[in-house]
C-alpha positions in Angstrom: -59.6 -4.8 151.9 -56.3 -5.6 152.7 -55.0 -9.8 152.6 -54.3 -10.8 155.9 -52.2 -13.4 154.3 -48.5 -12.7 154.0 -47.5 -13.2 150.4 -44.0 -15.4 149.6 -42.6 -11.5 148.6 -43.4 -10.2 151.8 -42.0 -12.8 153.9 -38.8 -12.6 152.0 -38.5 -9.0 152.5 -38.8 -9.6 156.4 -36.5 -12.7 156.4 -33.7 -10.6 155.3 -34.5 -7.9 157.6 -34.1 -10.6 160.4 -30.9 -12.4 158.8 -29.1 -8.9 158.7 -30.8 -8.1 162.2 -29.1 -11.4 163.8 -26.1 -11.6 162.1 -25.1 -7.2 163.7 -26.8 -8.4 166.7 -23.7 -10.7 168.1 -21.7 -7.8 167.3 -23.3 -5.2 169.1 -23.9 -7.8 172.5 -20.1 -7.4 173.1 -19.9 -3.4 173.1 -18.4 -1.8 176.3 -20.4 1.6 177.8 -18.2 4.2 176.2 -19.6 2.7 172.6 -22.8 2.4 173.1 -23.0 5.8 174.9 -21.5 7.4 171.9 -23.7 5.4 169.4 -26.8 7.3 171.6 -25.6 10.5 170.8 -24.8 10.0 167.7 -28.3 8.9 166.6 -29.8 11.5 169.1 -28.3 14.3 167.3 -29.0 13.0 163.8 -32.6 12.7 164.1 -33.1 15.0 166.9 -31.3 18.1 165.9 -33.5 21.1 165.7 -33.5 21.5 161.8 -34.1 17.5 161.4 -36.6 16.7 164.1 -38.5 20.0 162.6 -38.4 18.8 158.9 -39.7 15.4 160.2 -42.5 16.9 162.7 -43.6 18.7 159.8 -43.0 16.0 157.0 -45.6 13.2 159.7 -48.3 15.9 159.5 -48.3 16.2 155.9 -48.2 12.6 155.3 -50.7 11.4 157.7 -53.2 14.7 157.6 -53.7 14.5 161.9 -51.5 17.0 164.1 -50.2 19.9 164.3 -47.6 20.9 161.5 -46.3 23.7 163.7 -46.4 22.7 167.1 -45.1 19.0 166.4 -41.4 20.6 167.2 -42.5 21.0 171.2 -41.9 17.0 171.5 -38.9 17.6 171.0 -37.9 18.1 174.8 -38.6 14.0 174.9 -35.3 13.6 172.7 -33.3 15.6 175.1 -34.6 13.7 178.3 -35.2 10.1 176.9 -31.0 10.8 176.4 -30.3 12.2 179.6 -31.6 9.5 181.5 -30.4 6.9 179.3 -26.8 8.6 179.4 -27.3 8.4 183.6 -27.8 4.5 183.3 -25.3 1.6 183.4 -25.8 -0.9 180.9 -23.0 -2.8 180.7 -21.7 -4.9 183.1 -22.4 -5.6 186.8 -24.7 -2.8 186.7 -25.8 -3.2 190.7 -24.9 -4.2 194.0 -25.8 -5.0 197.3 -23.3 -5.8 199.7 -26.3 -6.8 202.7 -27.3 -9.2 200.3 -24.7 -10.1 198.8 -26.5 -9.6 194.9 -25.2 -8.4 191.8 -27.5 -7.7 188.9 -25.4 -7.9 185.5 -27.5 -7.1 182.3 -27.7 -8.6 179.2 -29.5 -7.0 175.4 -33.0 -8.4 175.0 -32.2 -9.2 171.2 -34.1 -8.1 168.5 -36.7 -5.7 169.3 -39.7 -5.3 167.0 -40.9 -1.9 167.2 -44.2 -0.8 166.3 -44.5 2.6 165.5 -47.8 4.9 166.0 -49.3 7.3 162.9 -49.0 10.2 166.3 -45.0 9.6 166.4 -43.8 8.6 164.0 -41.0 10.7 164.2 -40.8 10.8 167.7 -41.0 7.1 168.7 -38.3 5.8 166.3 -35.5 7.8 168.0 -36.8 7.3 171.5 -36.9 3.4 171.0 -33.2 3.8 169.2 -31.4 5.3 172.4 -32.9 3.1 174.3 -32.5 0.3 172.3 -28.8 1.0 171.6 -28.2 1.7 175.3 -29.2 -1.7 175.6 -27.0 -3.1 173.0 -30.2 -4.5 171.0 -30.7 -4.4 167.6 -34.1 -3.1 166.5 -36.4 -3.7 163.2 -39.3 -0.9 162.9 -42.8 -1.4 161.8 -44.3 2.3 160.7 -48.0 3.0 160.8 -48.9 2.7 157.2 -50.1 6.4 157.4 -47.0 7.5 158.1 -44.4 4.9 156.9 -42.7 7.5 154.7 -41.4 9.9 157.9 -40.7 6.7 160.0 -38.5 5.0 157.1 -36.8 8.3 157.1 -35.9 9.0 160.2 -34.7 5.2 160.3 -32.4 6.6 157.3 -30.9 9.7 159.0 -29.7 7.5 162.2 -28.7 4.4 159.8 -26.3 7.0 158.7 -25.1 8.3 161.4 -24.1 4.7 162.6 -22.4 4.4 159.2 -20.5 7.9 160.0 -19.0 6.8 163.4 -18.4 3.1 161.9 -20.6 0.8 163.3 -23.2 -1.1 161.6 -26.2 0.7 160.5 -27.9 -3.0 160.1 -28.4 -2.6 164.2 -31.2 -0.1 163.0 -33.4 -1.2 160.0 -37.0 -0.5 158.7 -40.0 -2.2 157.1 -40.6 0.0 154.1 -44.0 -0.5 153.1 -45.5 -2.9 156.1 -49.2 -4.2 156.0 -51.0 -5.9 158.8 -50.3 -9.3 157.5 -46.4 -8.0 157.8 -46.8 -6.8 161.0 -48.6 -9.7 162.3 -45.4 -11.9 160.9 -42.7 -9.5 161.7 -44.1 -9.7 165.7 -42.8 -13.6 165.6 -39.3 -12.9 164.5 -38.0 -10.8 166.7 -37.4 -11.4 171.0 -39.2 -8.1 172.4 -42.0 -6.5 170.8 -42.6 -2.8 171.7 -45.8 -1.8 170.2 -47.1 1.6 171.1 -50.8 2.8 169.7 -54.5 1.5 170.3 -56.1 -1.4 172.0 -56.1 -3.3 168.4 -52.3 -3.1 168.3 -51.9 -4.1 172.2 -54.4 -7.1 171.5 -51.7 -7.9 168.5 -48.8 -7.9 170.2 -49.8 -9.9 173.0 -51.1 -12.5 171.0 -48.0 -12.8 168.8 -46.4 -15.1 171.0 -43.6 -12.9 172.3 -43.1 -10.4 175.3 -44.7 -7.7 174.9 -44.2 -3.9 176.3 -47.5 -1.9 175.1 -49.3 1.1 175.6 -52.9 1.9 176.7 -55.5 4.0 175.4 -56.2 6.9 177.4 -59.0 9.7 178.6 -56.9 11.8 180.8 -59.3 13.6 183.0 -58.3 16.4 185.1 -60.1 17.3 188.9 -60.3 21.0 189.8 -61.0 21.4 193.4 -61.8 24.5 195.8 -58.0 25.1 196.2 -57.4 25.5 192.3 -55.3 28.6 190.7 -57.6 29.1 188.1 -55.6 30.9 186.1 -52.4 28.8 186.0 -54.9 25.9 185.4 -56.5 26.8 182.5 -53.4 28.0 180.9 -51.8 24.3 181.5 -54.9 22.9 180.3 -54.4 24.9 177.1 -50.9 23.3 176.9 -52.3 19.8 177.1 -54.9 20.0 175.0 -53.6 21.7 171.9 -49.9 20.1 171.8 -49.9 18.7 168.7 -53.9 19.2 168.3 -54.8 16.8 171.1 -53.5 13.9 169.1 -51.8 12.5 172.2 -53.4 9.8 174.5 -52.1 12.0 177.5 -54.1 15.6 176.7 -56.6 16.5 178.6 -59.9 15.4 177.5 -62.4 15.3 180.9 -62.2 18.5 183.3 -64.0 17.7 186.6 -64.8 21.4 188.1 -65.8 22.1 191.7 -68.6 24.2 191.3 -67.6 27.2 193.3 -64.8 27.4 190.5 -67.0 26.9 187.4 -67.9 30.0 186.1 -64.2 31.3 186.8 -62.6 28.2 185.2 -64.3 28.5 182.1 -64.4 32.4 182.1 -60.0 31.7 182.7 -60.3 28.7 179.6 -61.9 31.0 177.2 -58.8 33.7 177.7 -56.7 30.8 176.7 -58.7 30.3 173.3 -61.3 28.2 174.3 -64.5 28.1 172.5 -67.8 26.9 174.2 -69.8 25.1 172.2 -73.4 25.2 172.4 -75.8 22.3 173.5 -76.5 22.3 169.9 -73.2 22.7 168.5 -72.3 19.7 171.0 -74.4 17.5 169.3 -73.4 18.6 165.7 -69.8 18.0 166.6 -71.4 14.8 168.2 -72.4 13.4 164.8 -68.9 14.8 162.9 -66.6 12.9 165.5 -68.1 9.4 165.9 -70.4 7.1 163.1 -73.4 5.1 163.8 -71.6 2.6 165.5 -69.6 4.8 167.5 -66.4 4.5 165.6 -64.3 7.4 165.8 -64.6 9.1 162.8 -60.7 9.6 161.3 -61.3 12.5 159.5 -61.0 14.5 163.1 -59.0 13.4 165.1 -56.2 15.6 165.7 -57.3 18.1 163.5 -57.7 22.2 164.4 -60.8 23.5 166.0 -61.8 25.3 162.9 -61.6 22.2 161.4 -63.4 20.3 163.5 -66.0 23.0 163.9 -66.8 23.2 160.2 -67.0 19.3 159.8 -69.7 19.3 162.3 -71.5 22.3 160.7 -70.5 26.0 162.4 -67.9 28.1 162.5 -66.2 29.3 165.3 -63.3 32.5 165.4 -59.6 32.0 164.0 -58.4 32.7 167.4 -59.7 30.2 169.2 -57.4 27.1 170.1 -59.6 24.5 171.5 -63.6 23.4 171.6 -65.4 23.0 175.1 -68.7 20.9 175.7 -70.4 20.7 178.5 -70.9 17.0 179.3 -74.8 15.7 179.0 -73.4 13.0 181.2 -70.8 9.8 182.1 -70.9 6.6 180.5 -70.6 4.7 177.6 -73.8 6.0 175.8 -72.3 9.6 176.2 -69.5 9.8 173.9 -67.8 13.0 175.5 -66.8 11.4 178.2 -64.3 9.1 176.6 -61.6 9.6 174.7 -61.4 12.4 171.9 -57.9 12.5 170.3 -58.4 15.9 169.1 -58.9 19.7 170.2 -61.9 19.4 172.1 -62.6 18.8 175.9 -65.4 18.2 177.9 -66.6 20.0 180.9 -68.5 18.1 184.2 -68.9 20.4 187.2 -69.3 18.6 191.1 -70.6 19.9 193.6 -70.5 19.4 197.3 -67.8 17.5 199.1 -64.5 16.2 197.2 -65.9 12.8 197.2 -68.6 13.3 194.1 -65.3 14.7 191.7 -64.1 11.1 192.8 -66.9 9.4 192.0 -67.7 11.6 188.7 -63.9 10.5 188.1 -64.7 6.3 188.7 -67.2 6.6 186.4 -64.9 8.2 183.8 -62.6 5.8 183.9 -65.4 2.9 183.8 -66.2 4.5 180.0 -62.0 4.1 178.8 -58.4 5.2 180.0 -58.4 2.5 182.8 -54.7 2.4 183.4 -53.3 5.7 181.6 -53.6 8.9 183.4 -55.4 11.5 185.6 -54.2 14.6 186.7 -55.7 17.1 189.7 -55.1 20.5 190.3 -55.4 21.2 194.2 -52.6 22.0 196.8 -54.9 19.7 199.0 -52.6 16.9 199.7 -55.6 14.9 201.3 -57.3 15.4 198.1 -54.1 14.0 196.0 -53.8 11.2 197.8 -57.2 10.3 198.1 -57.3 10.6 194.3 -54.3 8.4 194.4 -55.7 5.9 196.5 -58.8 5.5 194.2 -57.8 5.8 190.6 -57.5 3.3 188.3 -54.4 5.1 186.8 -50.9 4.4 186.6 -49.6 8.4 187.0 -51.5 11.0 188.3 -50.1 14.8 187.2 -50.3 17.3 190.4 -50.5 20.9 188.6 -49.0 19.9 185.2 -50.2 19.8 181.9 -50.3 16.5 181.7 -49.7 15.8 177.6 -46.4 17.6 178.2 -45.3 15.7 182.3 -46.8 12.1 182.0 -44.2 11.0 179.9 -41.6 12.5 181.7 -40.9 16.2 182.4 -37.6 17.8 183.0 -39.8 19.4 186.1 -40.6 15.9 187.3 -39.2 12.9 188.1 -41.2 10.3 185.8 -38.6 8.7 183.2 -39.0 10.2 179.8 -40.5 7.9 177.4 -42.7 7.8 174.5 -44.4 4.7 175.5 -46.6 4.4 178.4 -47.3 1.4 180.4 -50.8 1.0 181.8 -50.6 -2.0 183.8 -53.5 -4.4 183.7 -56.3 -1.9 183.6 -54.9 -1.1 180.1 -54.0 -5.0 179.4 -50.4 -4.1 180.0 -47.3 -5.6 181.4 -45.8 -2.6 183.9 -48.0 0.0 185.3 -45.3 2.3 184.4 -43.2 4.6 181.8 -41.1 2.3 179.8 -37.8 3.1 179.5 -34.2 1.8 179.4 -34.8 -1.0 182.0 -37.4 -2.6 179.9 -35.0 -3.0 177.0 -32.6 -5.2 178.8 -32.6 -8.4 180.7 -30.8 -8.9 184.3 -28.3 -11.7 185.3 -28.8 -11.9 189.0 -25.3 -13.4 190.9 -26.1 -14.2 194.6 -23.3 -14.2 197.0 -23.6 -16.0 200.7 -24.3 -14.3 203.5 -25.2 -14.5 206.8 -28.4 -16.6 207.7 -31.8 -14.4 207.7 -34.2 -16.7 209.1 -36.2 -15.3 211.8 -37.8 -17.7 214.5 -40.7 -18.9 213.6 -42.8 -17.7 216.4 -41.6 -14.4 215.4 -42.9 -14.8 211.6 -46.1 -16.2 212.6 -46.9 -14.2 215.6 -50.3 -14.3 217.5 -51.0 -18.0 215.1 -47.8 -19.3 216.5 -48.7 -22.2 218.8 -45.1 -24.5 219.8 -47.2 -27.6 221.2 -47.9 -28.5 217.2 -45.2 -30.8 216.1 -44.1 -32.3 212.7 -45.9 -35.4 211.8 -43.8 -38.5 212.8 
């Protein structure tokens, strides 16, 4: 077992990391927007161009054993929209005014961001959390997974040199090369910001480090099918969700709550798509494969093919298949399918009766994990979406979407693209929202007089108002 002591070595690796950090970090505070804009771009591009970002998809699945080694491309689209909405954004300067109010906002770099990378994205989250970061003007140290710390340090590399190439300071960019927990624990003290994206150990971390924190949730995104459903389009955005990059992401479908005039269709339609329905027997074989005695999740599957997962629980099931199905033997903590699963298997709970019961199958979902993350509904119902609204303990809900592919942002929806996703305090986060360029800077707010805004006091207290009571002489 690993020393959660820092030795004198590893502190001195990480002081120097800080000292270069710093000493770059007053020069990249005085950029002007045209700089910073191009420095984006520049990283972008070297990280994110299609024969890079494949090479690195494919070199994070070999290294860590958990994805998809073909499908880990398809996250691409997060590069391209992370940039366009950070290339949208002021960040230099008075960046906002209001002439009613007389208010400028002005904003300022954060600092030095320590950034915590996941063993999911580890090619993905470094260059989302560089734009961003840049855009910013901070300067950013990296923590990789330890799973993964070989495809993080080199994607660090690639934009280190293209900051080199355009002449800037590649220090504004640096990496831990081989971090431990006692080095990530330290490293968390040093810098101004933490951004730590992965599971409720790493939120607890960060948030206990002493420094702001931004963090991510863990998540059991469950998915409502009501009478109005397409069941077709449905189960085909379903397969998106829940094989992108074998399930690995906290946003793939994992709970499917199925009016019961649908069922039989909506499985019939997820079966065309490549799903395979397990048996009650296979469901408990797959039971014993995915979680241990104490019901830890068991490593060895997450993320992993559904052949894979099949034959560590004990059957086999056909090479065309692309996901497993269970039918859930019920909601809570003591049944395991209906929380979270990181891998290519969902599980299937069917309502009947009015919309009400998928609501209340749903509360009790989100009582087992995934307060905070994500739900998704497929009706055209709009008294069903926002009564779902209304009642979930979510902080994005996905109307007919795949929602691995749109929570994070979608160029076919308006969220902010992002690799990190806010849960608010259901998931013991700070913002109950996408993080994104605004949470890497702070604001300088200049207040200008105007003219008085004081209503009358009878006016702001109404019906409670009573004029006869009198100050206190």
């Amino acid at each position: 077992m690993a020393s959660k002591e820092i030795t004198p070595e590893q502190l001195e690796v990480l002081e120097k990391l800080v000292e270069k950090a710093r000493r770059v970090q007053g020069i990249i505070e005085n950029y002007d927007q045209e700089r910073v804009d191009r420095m984006c771009r520049a990283v972008a591009w070297a990280a994110g161009n299609p024969e890079n970002f494949d090479r690195l998809g494919k070199m994070g699945v070999e290294e860590s054993g958990a994805g998809d080694w073909n499908g880990r491309y398809g996250k691409r689209h997060k590069i391209l929209g992370v940039l366009r909405d950070a290339l949208r954004q002021k960040s230099v300067g008075m960046v906002e005014f209001n002439p009613e109010k007389g208010l400028a906002r002005y904003a300022k770099p954060a600092g030095l961001i320590v950034s915590l990378i996941p063993m999911t994205n580890p090619e993905l989250t470094p260059i989302v959390t560089a734009i961003y970061a840049l855009k910013a003007r901070d300067v950013v140290i990296f923590s990789p997974h330890p799973r993964t710390k070989k495809t993080t340090f080199e994607v660090v590399r690639l934009m280190r040199e293209a900051l080199k190439a355009i002449g800037e300071p590649e220090d504004f960019l640096q990496c831990v090369e081989s971090p431990n927990m006692a080095m990530v624990n330290k490293i968390m003290t040093m810098g101004d910001l933490i951004m730590a994206t992965g599971g409720p150990a790493m939120t607890k971390a960060a948030h206990s480090s002493g420094k702001p924190a931004y963090c991510s949730g863990a998540g059991n995104a469950t998915m409502i099918f009501d009478e109005t459903t397409d069941v077709e389009i449905a189960a085909r955005n379903t397969r998106i969700s829940k094989t992108s990059d074998f399930g690995s992401g906290c946003s793939a479908d994992g709970n499917l709550v199925i009016y019961g005039g649908i069922y039989d269709a909506m499985v019939e339609a997820l079966k065309k798509e490549g799903g395979y329905l397990a048996t009650d027997e296979q469901r408990e074989m797959l039971k014993k494969a995915m979680w241990d005695e104490e019901g830890h999740r068991i490593v060895a599957t997450v993320a992993v093919a559904p052949q894979k997962l099949a034959k560590a629980a004990g059957f086999e099931i056909p090479e065309d298949r692309k996901f497993i199905m269970v039918v859930g033997d019920g909601i809570g903590k003591e049944h395991k399918f209906s929380g979270e699963k990181l891998t290519t298997l969902l599980t299937l709970h069917r309502y009947e009766g009015e919309f009400e019961n998928a609501l209340k199958m749903m509360d009790e979902i989100y009582k087992v994990g995934g307060r905070g993350h994500s739900c998704g509904i497929y009706s055209h119902d709009d008294d069903h979406i926002d009564r779902l609204a209304l009642r979930a303990p979510v902080t994005r809900i996905m109307v007919r979407q795949p929602q691995s592919k749109a929570n994070a942002g979608s160029a076919e929806n308006g969220m902010p693209m992002t690799s990190s996703m806010g849960c608010g305090v259901w998931g013991g986060n700070m913002v109950s929202e996408n993080i994104s360029l605004k949470h890497y800077m702070q604001s300088t707010w200049v207040a200008r007089p105007i003219m008085k805004d004081q209503p009358d006091e009878a006016i702001l207290f109404g019906e409670f108002f009573d004029p006869s009571k009198k100050k206190p002489q």
